[in-house]
C-alpha positions as MATLAB code, in Angstrom:
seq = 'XXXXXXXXXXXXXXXXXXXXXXXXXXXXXXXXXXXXXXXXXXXXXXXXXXXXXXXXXXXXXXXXXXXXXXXXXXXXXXXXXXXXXXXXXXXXXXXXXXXXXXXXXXXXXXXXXXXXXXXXXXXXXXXXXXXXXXXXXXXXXXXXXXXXXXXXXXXXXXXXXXXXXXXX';
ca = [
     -13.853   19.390    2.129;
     -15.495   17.241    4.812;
     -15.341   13.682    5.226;
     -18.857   13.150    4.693;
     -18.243   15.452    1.368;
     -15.272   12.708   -0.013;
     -17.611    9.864    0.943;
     -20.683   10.872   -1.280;
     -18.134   11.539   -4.184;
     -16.090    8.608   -3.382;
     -19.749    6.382   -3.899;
     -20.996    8.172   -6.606;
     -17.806    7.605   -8.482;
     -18.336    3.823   -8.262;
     -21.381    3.846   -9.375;
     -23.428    5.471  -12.582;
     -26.329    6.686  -10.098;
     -27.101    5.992   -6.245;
     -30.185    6.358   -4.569;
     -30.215    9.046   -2.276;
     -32.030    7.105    0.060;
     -28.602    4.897    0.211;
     -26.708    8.175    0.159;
     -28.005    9.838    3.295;
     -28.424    6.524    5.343;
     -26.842    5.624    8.463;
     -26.880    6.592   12.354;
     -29.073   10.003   13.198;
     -26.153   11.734   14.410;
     -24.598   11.221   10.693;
     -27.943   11.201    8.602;
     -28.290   15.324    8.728;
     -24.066   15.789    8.184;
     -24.846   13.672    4.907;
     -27.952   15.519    3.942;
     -26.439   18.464    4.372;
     -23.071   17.337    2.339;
     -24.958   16.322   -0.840;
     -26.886   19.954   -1.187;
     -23.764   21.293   -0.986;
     -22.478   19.169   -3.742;
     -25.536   20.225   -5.640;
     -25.310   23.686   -4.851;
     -21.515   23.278   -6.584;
     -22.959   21.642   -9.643;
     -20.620   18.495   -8.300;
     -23.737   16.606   -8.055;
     -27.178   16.292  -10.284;
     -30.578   15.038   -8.783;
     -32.521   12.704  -10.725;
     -36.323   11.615  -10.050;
     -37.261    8.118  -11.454;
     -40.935    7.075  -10.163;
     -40.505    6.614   -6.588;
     -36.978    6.895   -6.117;
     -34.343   10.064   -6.241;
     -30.840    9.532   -7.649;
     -27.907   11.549   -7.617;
     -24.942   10.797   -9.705;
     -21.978   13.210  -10.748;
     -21.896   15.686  -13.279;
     -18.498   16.157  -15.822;
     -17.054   18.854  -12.721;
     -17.706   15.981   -9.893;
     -15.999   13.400  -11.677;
     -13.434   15.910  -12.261;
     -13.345   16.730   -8.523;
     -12.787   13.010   -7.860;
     -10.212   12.306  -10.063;
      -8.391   15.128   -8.047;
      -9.632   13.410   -4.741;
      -7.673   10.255   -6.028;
      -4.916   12.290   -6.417;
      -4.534   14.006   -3.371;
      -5.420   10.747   -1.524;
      -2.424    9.647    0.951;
      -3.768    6.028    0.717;
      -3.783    5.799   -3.181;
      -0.625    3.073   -3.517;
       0.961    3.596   -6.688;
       4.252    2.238   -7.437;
       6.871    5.467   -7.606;
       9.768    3.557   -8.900;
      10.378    3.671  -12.436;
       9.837    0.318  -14.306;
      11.255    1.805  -17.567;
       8.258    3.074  -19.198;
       7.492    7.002  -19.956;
       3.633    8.167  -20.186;
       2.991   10.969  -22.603;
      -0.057   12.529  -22.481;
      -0.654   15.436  -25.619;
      -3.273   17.574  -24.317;
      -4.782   20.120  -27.102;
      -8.077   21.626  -25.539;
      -9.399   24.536  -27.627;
      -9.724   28.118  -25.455;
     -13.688   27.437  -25.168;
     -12.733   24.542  -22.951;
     -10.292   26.790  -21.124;
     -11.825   25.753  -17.880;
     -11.395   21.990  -18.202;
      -7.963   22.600  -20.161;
      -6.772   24.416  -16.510;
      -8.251   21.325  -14.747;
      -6.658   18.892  -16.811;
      -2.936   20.711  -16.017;
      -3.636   20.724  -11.851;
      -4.083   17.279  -12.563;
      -1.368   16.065  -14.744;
       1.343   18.592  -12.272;
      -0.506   16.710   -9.181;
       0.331   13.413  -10.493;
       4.487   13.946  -11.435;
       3.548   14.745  -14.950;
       6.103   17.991  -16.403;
       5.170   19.930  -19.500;
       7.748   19.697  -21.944;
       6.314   20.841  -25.135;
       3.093   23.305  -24.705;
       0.439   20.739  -25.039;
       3.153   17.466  -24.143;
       2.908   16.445  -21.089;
       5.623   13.470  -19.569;
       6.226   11.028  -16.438;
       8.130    7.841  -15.414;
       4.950    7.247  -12.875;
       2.083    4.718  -13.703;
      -0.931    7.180  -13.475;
      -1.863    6.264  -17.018;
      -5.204    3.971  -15.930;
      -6.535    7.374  -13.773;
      -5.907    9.729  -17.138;
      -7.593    7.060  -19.172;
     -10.642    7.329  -16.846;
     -10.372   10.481  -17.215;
     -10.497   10.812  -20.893;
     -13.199    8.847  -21.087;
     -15.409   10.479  -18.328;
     -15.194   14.036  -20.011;
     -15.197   12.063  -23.245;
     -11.733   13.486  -24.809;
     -11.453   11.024  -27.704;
      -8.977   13.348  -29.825;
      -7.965   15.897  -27.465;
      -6.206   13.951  -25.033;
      -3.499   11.086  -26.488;
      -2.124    8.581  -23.703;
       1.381    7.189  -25.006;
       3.035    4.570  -23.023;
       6.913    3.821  -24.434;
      10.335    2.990  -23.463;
      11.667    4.111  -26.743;
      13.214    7.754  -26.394;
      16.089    8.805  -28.054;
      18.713    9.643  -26.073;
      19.471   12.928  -26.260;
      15.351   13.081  -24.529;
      16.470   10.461  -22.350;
      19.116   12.859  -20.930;
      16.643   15.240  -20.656;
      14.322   13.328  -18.833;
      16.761   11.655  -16.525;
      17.831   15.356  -15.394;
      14.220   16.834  -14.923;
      13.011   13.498  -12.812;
      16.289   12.119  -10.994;
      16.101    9.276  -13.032;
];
């Protein structure tokens, strides 16, 4: 993916819609590279065009924000604090098999940030990615298929467990 590519998503994730005007703007040697970059994210389905007046939009669909919750994670500038502070996340996933597609998204994701499937749907780390899974839940709008449990409390028979799968 190009850099131009990860900049459009990168401002369209801050933002509910951006003008396209906005979008494509800067030096001529940059303006085509940019053009070109957003029809290719709209060719993908990553990206939606939206007319209003005088002015064109884009903003991302459900698969961009997807994308850039993956872009987050693959991100070797994204600081987040690897040393355990005592607390476990649990996320339960339970996506039916006609959302097979953002089910198999939602696993990349989870293994990408530490998480480890314990229990087919439970899904477990010591690292503080909680915040990006809660964005996520609410982008794709998971209300009951996607819990987010935060705890200390495991009893210790999981704790050795844990401690053995993580290094802990």
């Amino acid at each position: 993916m190009s850099s131009h590519t990860k900049k459009i998503i990168k401002i369209l994730g801050e933002k509910s819609a951006v003008s396209v005007q906005n979008l494509v703007d800067g030096p001529i040697n940059e303006k085509y590279a940019l053009t070109r970059s957003l029809k290719n994210l709209r060719e993908a389905g990553l990206v939606e065009h939206i007319s209003s007046g005088q002015n064109d939009y884009a903003r991302l669909t459900k698969e961009g924000k997807k994308k850039m919750h993956s872009l987050k994670l693959d991100s070797d500038t994204m600081l987040v604090n690897t040393s355990w502070d005592g607390f476990w996340r649990i996320i339960l996933l339970d996506l039916p098999e006609a959302r097979k597609s953002e089910r198999e998204s939602l696993r990349y994701l989870l293994k990408k940030a530490g998480f480890v499937c314990l229990k087919n749907s439970a899904w477990i780390s010591p690292f503080p990615y909680e915040y990006l899974f809660e964005n996520i839940k609410k982008d794709l709008g998971l209300t009951t298929e996607m819990m987010i449990i935060v705890t200390q409390h495991i009893d210790e028979e999981t704790k050795k467990v844990l401690f053995e799968t993580f290094g802990k």
